[in-house]
N, C-alpha and C positions, 0 to 999 in steps of 0.2 A: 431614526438615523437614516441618510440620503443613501438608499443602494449606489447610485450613481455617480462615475469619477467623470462624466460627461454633463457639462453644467445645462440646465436646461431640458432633461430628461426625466421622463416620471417613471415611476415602479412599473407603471403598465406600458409603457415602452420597453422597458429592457424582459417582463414577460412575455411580450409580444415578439421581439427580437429572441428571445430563446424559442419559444414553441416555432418559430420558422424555422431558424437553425435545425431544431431536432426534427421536425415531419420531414424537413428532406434528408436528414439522415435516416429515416425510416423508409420513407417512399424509392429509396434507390436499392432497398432489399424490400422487393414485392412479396406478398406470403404464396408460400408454397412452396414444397418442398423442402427443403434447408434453408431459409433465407435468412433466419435469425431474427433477434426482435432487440429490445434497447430501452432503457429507463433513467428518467433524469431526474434528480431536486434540488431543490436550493430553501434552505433553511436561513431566515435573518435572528437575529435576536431571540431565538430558542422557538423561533413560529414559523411554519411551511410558509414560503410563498410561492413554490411553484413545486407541482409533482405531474412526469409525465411520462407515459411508457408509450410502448407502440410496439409492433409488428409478433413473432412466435416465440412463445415459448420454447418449445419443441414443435415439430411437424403436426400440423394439424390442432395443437391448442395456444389460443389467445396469451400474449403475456396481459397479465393484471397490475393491479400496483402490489400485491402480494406475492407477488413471482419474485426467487432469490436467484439470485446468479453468482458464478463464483466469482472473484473479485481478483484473481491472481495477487498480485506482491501490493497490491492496495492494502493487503491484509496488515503489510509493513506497520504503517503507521498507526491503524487500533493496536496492535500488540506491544509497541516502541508506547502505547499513550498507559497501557495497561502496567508495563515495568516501568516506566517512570510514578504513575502511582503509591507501586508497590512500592517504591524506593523512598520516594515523599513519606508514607506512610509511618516508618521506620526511621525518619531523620538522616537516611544514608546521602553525603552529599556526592555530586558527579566527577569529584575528583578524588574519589577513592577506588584503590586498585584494585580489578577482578578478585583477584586472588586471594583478599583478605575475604568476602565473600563466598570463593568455591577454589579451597585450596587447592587443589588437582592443577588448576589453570596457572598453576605460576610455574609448573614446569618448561622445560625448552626454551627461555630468556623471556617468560611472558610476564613474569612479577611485578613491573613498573605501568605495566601497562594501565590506564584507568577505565573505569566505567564510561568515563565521556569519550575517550577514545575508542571504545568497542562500539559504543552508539553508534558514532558516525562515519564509522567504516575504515576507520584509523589501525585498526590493531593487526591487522594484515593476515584476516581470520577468512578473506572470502572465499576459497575453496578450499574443500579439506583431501587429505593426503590419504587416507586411508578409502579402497574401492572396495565396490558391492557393496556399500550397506543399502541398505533399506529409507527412503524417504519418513518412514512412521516407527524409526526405529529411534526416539530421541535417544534414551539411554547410551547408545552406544555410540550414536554419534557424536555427545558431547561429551565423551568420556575422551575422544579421537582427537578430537577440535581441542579440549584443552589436555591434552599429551604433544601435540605436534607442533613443531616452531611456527614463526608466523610466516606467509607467503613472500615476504617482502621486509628487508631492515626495516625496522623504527627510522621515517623521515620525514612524517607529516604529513604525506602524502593517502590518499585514500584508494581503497577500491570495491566497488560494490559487490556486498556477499547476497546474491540472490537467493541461494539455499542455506546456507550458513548461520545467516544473521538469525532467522527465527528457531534456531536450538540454541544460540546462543541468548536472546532475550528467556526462551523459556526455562531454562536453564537460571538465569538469575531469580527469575519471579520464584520459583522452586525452593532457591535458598533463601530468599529474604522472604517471604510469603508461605514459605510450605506448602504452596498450592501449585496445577499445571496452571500457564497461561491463559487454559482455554478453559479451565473450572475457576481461574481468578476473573475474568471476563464476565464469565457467565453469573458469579455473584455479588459482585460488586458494581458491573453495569448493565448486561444484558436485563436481569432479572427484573432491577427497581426503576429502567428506562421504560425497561418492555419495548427491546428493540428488535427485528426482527434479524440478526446479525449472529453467527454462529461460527466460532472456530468446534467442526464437526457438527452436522446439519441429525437433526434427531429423527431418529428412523421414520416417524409419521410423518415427516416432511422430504421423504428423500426423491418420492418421483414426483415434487413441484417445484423441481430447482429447473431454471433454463436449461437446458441442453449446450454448454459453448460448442462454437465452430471453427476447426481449422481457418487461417487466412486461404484466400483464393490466389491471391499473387504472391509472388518472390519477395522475401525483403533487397530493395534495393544494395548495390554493391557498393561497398565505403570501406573506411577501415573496421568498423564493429561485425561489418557479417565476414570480412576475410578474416580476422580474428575468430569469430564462433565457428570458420570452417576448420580452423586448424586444430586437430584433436588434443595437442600439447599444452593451447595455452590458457595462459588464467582466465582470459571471457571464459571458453566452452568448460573447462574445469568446473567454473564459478556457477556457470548456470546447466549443468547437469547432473551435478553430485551434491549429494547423495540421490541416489534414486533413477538414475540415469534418468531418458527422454520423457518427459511427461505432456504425451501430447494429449489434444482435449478429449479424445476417445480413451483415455486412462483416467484423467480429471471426474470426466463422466459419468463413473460406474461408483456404485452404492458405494464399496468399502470406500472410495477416495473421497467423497461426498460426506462421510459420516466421519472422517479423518480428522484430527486436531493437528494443521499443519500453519501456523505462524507466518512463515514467508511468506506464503502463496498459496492457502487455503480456504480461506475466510469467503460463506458462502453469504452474500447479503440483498435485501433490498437497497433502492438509493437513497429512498427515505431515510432509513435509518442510516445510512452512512452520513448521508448530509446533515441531516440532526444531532449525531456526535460529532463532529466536523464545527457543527454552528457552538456546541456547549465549551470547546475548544478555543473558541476567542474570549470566553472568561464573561463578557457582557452580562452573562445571568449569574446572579454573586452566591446563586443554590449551586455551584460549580462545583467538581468535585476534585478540584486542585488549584493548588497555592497560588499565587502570585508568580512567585518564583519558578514554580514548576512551567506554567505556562510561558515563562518568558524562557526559559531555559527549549522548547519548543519551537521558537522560530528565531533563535541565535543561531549565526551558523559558525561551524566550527571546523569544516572540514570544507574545501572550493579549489575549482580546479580541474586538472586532468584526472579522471577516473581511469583506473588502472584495465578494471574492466569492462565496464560501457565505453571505452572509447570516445570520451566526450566529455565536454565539460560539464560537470555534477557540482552541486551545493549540498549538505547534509547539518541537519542540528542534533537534537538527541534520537533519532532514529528516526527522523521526518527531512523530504525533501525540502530544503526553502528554495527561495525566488531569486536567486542571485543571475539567472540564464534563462530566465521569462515561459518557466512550465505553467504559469499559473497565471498566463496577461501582465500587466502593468502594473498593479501591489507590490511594492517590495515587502511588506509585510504577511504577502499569503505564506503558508506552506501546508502540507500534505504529504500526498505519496501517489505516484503512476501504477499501472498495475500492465503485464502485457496483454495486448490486446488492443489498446485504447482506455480501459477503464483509470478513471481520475477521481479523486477525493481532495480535498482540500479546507483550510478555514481561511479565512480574509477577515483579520483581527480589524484591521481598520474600518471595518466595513458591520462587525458582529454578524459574520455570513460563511456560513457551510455549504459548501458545492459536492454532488456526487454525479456520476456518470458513468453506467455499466452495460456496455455492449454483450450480446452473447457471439455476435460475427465477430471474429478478429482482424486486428489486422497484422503486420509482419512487426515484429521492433519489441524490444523494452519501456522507450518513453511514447510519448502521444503523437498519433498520428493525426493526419490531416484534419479527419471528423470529430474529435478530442477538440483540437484547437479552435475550430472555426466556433464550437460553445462555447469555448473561453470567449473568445474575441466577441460575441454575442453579448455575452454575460456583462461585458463591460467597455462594449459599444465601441470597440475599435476594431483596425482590419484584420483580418486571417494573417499572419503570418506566412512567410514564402514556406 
């Protein structure tokens, strides 16, 4: 299959235009100190064709290609890939309502709501009403999440639940599974992948995960960061609760590390992201979902103004698609962003898995400048403004 959507370009062009792209994304954080470090892959048709890291893991140790970083809300879409499994698994189709599933949820007007509307950030579940709990408190918190009406009428409109969404995925795998998310991961793909990908990173691995680092600048001022200033509204809601502030100096430390946290947990290499990411466009027919599943995957269902990112968002069953150009030129890629900068992605058209995980951050939810310019590499067109 032609990597290339640039007629007249070979595989070793476009690995040559990535490893550019990324050494100066490495070279502009010299080591020492805090500088941070960075790792990239790109998976075609279930085969590496490009793996590359650079700069520190932590102060004073090399990153490897075996160095995991955490992956912030990247984690989104392994988990969204794992509850659609579980639901394949079982013949549940996506237009069946929560509720018959985890009766509790049909309390507060939430009974009609469906599975495919809770995917894609329809159900108007993205912050929840009840404070102080606990980020690793699932129990409680989805006990909250389905007793509380939903944030917004029923009107087809969406908003992104950054902390939400992943007690409500794990919450379903639970019931139709009997299993947590991150023990259904761990034996039905982590194990027989042998991926190096861990929702809760296991104690002998806990001090060889990257160190993340705070961004060094401001997030620019627009309507999303005057939104996350103001303590009342759905943004800051959405992306501080449960758990209040989780900055990378809380991320960082053992218990948070060894954490099964769905949203925004997931500690990984890029290899392995990009290699589930590649198994994701279906091209390898040892795939471990349907036809159906996978196309249900890059359908989007939900487009538009996001209630809370401030911006226009695309979503399918719990995966970002390409309707607003996160993932270049494919209208067929999707995936999921993670803050920070970190990307994951598949590009069905292409039978290609892309990963990219910074430990330096930058300010934002979606991708910033360095994010994009590997897109725009990857598939030989300019950076975007």
């Amino acid at each position: 299959m032609n990597l290339n959507v640039v007629p007249g370009t070979s595989r070793t062009e476009v690995v040559d235009r990535l490893t550019g792209a990324f050494m100066a994304i490495v070279d502009e954080t010299p080591a020492g100190g805090s500088a941070g470090g960075a790792a990239i892959a790109v998976w075609q048709d279930g085969k590496p064709l490009l793996s590359l890291h650079g700069g520190e893991a932590a102060a004073g140790r090399a990153w490897t290609a075996e160095t995991p970083c955490l992956i912030w809300s990247a984690s989104k879409g392994v988990a969204a890939a794992c509850t659609l499994h579980a639901l394949q698994e079982k013949r549940i189709p996506l237009n069946t309502a929560v509720a018959k599933l985890w009766p509790e949820f049909a309390a507060a007007g939430k009974d009609q709501i469906t599975l495919g509307q809770l995917l894609s950030h329809q159900a108007g579940l993205a912050a929840i009403d009840q404070k102080g709990l606990s980020i690793t408190e699932h129990e409680a918190v989805a006990a909250s999440l389905a007793a509380q009406p939903p944030n917004w009428p029923a009107d087809g409109s969406h908003g992104y639940g950054a902390r939400t969404f992943g007690f409500l995925l794990d919450e379903i795998v639970r019931r139709v599974a009997g299993a947590t998310l991150g023990s259904y991961w761990e034996r039905i793909f982590r194990k027989p992948l042998g991926l190096d990908l861990w929702f809760g990173l296991p104690a002998a691995l806990i001090d060889t995960a990257a160190t993340v680092l705070a961004p060094k600048t401001p997030p620019s001022p627009g309507p999303f960061t005057k939104a996350f200033g103001d303590s009342s509204s759905l943004t800051r809601r959405a992306l501080s609760e449960p758990g209040g502030v989780l900055t990378p100096a809380v991320m960082n430390s053992p218990a948070m590390r060894a954490a099964s946290l769905p949203s925004l947990g997931a500690i990984a290499t890029a290899d392995a992201l990009a290699r589930f990411y590649s198994l994701l466009c279906g091209s390898d027919r040892s795939s471990f979902f349907r036809d159906e599943t996978l196309a249900a995957m890059r359908t989007t269902l939900s487009n538009g103004p996001d209630r809370v990112l401030i911006d226009q968002t695309s979503f399918s069953v719990g995966f970002m698609t390409n309707q607003h150009g996160v993932y270049g030129p494919s209208p067929a890629a999707f995936g999921h962003p993670g803050a920070g900068g970190s990307l994951a992605f598949a590009d069905p058209s292409l039978g290609l898995g892309f990963a990219f995980i910074p430990s330096a951050m930058h300010p934002g939810a979606l991708p910033g400048p360095r994010t994009r310019s590997l897109v725009a590499a990857l598939y030989g067109v300019a950076t975007p403004a």
